[in-house]
C-alpha positions as CSV (number, residue, x, y, z in Angstrom):
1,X,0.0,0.0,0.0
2,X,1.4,3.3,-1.0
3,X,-0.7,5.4,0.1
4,X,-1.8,6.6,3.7
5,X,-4.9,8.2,4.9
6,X,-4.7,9.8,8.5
7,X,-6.2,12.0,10.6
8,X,-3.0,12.6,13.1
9,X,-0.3,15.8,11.3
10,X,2.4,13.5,13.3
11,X,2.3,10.8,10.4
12,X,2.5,13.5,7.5
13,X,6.3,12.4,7.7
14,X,4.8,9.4,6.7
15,X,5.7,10.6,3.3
16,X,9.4,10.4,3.6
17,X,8.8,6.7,3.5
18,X,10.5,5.3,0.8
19,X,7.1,2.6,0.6
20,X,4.8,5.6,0.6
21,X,4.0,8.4,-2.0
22,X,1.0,9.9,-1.1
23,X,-0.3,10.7,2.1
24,X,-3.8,12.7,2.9
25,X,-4.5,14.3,6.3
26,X,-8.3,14.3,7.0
27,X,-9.8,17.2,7.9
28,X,-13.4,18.9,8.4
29,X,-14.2,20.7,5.4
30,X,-13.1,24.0,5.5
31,X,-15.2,25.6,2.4
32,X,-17.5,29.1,3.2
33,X,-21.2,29.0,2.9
34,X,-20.5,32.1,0.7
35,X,-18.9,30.7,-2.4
36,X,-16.1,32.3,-3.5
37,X,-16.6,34.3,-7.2
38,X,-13.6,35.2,-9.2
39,X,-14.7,37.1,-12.8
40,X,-12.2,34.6,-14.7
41,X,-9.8,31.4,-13.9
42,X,-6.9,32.9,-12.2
43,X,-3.9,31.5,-11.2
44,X,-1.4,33.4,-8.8
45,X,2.1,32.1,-8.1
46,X,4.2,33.5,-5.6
47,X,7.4,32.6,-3.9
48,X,7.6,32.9,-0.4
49,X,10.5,32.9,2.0
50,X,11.3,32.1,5.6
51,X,10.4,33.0,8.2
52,X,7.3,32.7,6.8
53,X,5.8,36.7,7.5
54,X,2.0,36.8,7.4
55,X,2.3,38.4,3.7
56,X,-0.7,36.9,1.9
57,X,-2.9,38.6,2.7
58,X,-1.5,41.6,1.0
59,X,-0.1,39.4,-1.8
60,X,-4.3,38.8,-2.2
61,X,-5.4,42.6,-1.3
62,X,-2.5,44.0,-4.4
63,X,-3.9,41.2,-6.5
64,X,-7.7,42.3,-5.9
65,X,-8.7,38.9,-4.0
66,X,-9.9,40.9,-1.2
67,X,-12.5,38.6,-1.0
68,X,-10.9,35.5,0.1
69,X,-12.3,34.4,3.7
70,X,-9.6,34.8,7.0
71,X,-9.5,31.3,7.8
72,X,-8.7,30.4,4.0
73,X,-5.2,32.6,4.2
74,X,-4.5,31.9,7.9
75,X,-4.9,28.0,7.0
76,X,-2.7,28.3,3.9
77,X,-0.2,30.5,6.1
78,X,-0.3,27.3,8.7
79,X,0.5,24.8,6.3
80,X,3.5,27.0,4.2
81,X,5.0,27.2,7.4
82,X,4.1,23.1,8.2
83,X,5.5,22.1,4.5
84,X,8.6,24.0,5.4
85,X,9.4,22.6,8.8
86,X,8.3,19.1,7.7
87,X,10.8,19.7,4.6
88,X,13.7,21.8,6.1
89,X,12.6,24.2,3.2
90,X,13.9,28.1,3.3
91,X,11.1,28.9,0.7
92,X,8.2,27.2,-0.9
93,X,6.5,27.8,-4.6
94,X,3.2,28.6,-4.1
95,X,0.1,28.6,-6.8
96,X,-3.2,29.3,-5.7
97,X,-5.7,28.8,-8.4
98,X,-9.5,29.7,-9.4
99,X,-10.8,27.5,-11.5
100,X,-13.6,26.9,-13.7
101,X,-12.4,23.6,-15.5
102,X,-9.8,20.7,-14.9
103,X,-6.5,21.7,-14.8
104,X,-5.4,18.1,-15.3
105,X,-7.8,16.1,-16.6
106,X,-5.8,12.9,-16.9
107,X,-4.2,10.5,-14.7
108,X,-0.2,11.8,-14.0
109,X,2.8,12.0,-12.0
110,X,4.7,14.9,-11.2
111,X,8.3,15.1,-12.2
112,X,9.3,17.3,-8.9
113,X,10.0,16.5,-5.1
114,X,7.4,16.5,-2.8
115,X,4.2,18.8,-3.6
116,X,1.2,19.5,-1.2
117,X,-2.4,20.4,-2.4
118,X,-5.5,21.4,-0.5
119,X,-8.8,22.3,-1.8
120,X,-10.3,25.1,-0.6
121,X,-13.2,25.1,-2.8
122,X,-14.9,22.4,-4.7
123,X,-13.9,18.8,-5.2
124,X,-10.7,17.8,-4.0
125,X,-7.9,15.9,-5.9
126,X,-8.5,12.2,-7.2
127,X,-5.7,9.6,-6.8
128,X,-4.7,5.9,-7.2
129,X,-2.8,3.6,-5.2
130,X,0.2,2.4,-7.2
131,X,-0.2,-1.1,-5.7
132,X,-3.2,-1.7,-7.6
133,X,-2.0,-0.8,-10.9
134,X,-0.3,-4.3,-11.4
135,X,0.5,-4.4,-15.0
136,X,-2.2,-1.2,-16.0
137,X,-0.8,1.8,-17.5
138,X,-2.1,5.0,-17.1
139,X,-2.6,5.3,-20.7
140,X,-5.5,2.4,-20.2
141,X,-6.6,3.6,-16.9
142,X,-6.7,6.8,-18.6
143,X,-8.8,5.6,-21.8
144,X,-10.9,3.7,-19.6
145,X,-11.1,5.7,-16.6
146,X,-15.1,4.5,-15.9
147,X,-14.0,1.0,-16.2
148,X,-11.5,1.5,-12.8
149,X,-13.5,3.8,-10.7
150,X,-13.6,1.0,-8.1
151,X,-9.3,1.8,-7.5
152,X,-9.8,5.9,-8.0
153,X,-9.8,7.5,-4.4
154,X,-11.1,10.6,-4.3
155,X,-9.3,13.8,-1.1
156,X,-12.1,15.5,0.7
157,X,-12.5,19.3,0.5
158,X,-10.2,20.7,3.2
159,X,-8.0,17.7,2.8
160,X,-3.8,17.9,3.1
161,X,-2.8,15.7,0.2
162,X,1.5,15.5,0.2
163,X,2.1,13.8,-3.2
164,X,5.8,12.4,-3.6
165,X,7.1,12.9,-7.2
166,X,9.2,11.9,-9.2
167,X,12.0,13.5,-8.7
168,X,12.5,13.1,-5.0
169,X,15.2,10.9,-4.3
170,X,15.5,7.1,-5.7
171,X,11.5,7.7,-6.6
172,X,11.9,7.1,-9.9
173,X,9.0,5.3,-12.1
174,X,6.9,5.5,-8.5
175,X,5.7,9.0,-8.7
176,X,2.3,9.6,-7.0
177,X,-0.8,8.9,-9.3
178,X,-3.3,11.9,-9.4
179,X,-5.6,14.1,-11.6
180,X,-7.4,17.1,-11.1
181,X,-11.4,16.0,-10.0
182,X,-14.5,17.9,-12.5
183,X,-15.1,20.9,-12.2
184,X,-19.0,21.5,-10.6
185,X,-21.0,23.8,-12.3
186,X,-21.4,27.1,-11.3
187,X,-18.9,26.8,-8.5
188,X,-14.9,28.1,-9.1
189,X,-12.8,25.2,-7.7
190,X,-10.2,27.2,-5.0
191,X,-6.6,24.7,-4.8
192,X,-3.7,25.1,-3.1
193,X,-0.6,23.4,-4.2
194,X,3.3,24.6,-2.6
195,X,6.4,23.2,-4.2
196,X,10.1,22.8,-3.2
197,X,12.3,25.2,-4.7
């Protein structure tokens, strides 16, 4: 089994496991009974440095995304500053996007280290066990994709989701399985996602 589903932050280091490439921390759903409208998909990347300063939320207020709840940029504040520690990181990548459509629609890994994505908005990221691939490729996992909904696993809204790609160390050809989920109508999907740099 490579991947682990917890509810305890002490096992997110779980994911340095050499056995393990995806781990997802269980959380309550975070989303706002106001739903957050953006005119357009949006995608803002920022690089941000330790110690980690609360900056975002003037990052957000000089970008115009004034309207973004409290609780959204102190969580995403708390889990820069968790990524880092967890990773010894002096800065992360961060991309927060607004989306109205899949960014990835089909099953892939990532060639970088370790990423971490949370959905703040909408449905959260979909993922597959390696160990049940077998001898499946994602090209027929992919092409079939109905077929195998009985191995796709699907991150709550809210969730921590730490993905191990493929270019952390001796993870080659093991890189976490994932795609971006569909997109519901009328509602702007709100994601996360930090990066080693």
């Amino acid at each position: 089994n490579s991947v682990l589903k917890t509810q305890n932050f002490e096992d997110l280091v779980e994911i340095l496991n050499p056995k393990i490439n995806i781990v997802v921390l269980e959380r309550d759903k975070l989303t706002s009974l106001e739903q957050f409208h953006f005119p357009f998909e949006f995608q803002l990347r920022e690089v941000i440095e330790k110690p980690i300063q609360p900056e975002l939320k003037k990052i957000f207020h000089e970008k115009n995304l004034t309207e973004i709840p409290e609780y959204w940029i102190s969580d995403m504040e708390f889990l820069i500053e968790m990524f880092s520690d967890l990773l010894g990181l002096e800065r992360v990548g961060l991309r927060l996007g607004f989306l109205k459509s899949r960014l990835c629609p089909k099953f892939h890994v990532d060639f970088v280290g370790i990423r971490l994505l949370c959905t703040y908005q909408g449905n959260g990221t979909e993922f597959i066990d390696r160990s049940v691939l077998h001898n499946l490729s994602l090209q027929d996992i992919n092409e079939n994709s109905n077929h195998y909904q009985n191995i796709i696993q699907i991150a709550k809204c809210g969730d921590i989701v730490l993905l191990k790609g493929e270019r952390w160390e001796n993870n080659s050809n093991f890189g976490a399985v994932h795609r971006s989920p569909n997109v519901e109508t009328q509602i702007m999907r709100v994601v996360m996602s930090l990066d080693i740099l």
